[in-house]
Phi, psi and omega in degrees: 000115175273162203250141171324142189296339178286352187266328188264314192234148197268333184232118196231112167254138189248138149273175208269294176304096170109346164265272142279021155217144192270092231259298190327356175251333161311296203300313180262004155309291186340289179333290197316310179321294170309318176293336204253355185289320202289342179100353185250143188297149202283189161212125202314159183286011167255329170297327165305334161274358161258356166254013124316124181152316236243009167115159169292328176323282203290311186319312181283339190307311186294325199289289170356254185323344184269296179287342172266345166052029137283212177237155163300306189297336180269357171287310204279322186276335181255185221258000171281286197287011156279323210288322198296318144333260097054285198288295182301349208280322157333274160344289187283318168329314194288302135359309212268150188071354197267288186262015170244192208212124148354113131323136157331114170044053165281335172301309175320295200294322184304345201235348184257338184264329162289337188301335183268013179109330174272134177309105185231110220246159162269130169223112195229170202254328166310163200260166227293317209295307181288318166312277216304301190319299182332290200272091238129278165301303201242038134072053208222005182304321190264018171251336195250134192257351162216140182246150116218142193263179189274018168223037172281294203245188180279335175216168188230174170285132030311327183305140191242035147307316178289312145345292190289345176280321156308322149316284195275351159318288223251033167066018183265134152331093186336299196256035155238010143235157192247128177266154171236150181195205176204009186227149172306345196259000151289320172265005139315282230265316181287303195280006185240033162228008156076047188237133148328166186192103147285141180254150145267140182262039171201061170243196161288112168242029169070006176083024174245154172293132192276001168276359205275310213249017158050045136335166165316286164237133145264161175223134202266324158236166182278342155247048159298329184309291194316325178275133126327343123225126182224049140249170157253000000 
C-alpha cells in the first residue's frame, strides 16, 4: 500500500508531450505542411509518434528521409533539411495547441495536488513560445506553479538542470519530489537529479517500451498519481 502522493511528496513535475497533454497531431499537421511545400507525400500519425523524443531536427530528419527515400545520414548532410527547419518553426506555430488534447484526468490531478499543497511544475524540452500556446490552448496555466521550457535554461533533458531549478525555486528537497514523465529521456533526466521518477504508459517512447527504462512506477492513467496503489 503506497501513501497518497499529496502526503509523500512536496513537488510533482511533469513532463508535457505525451504526458499530459497528447501533442502528436499538432506535430503532425506541422510536418505535414513542410512535406507537401517540398512537394513530398505527408506521413501518419503513428509515425510521428514514433519519432518524437529525440528534438524537431532528427524529427525531420526521419520525416525525410522516409519521403525521400534516403538514408537519415544523407538528409543531415544536405541542404533539404535546413529548408525544412526554417519552414516547420512557421507551421508549429501556426499548428500548435489547434488538435491534440489533455489526457484522462490530467486536469483532475493538476487540481487535486494543488488543493493538497503540492507544488506543481512543467518541465519540457520544448521551446517557450510554443509551451504557452499548448498550456494556453488546454487551459492549464493557472494549474502550475512553474514551467521550464527548452530554451529556459542552457541545457535540456536528459541534463537535470531544469529538475534542479524547480527544486532550489520552491525549496524542496530531491526525494521529496517526483518527476512523471513517458520517455526514457524523462527517466534519464529524473535519475540523473536523483528524483523519483513515475512513468505513464500511453506517451511517446520513441518505439522502446517505457519499462524497458525501469521507472519507479508505471501508471496506467495520471490518475493513478492521486490512489493508494498505482503500481503495478
Amino acid at each position: 500500500m503506497t501513501r497518497r502522493v499529496a502526503g509523500r511528496f512536496d513537488l510533482v513535475m511533469f513532463d508535457l508531450d505525451g504526458t499530459l497533454v497528447a501533442t502528436a497531431p499538432d506535430i503532425q499537421d506541422a510536418v505535414n505542411d513542410v512535406l507537401q511545400c517540398a512537394g513530398l507525400v505527408p506521413v501518419g500519425l503513428e509515425q510521428v509518434e514514433h519519432w518524437i523524443g529525440h528534438g524537431t531536427r532528427e524529427l525531420l530528419v526521419q520525416a525525410l528521409a522516409l519521403r525521400t527515400g534516403s538514408t537519415p545520414q544523407a538528409v543531415r548532410g544536405g541542404n533539404l533539411l535546413a529548408r525544412a527547419i526554417a519552414a516547420f518553426a512557421g507551421a508549429y506555430e501556426r499548428r500548435c495547441g489547434t488538435r491534440g488534447s489533455l489526457y484522462p484526468h490530467a486536469r483532475e490531478v493538476l487540481e487535486a495536488l494543488g488543493r493538497g499543497g503540492v507544488k506543481r511544475a512543467v518541465v519540457t524540452n520544448k521551446e517557450q513560445r510554443f509551451t504557452d500556446a499548448i498550456l494556453q490552448r488546454h487551459g492549464l496555466q493557472g494549474l502550475l506553479d512553474l514551467v521550464i521550457c527548452g530554451d529556459s535554461l542552457a541545457t535540456r533533458k536528459p541534463h537535470p538542470d531544469g529538475v534542479v531549478e524547480c527544486l532550489r525555486r520552491f525549496g524542496v528537497t530531491a526525494p521529496s519530489a517526483l518527476f512523471v514523465g513517458d520517455s526514457s529521456i524523462d527517466v534519464a533526466t529524473a535519475r540523473n537529479a536523483g528524483v523519483p521518477v513515475w512513468a505513464v504508459t500511453h506517451g511517446y517512447t520513441m518505439g522502446e517500451p517505457i519499462a524497458a527504462a525501469q521507472p519507479d512506477r508505471l501508471l496506467d492513467t495520471l490518475r493513478c498519481i492521486l490512489e493508494e496503489r498505482c503500481d503495478r
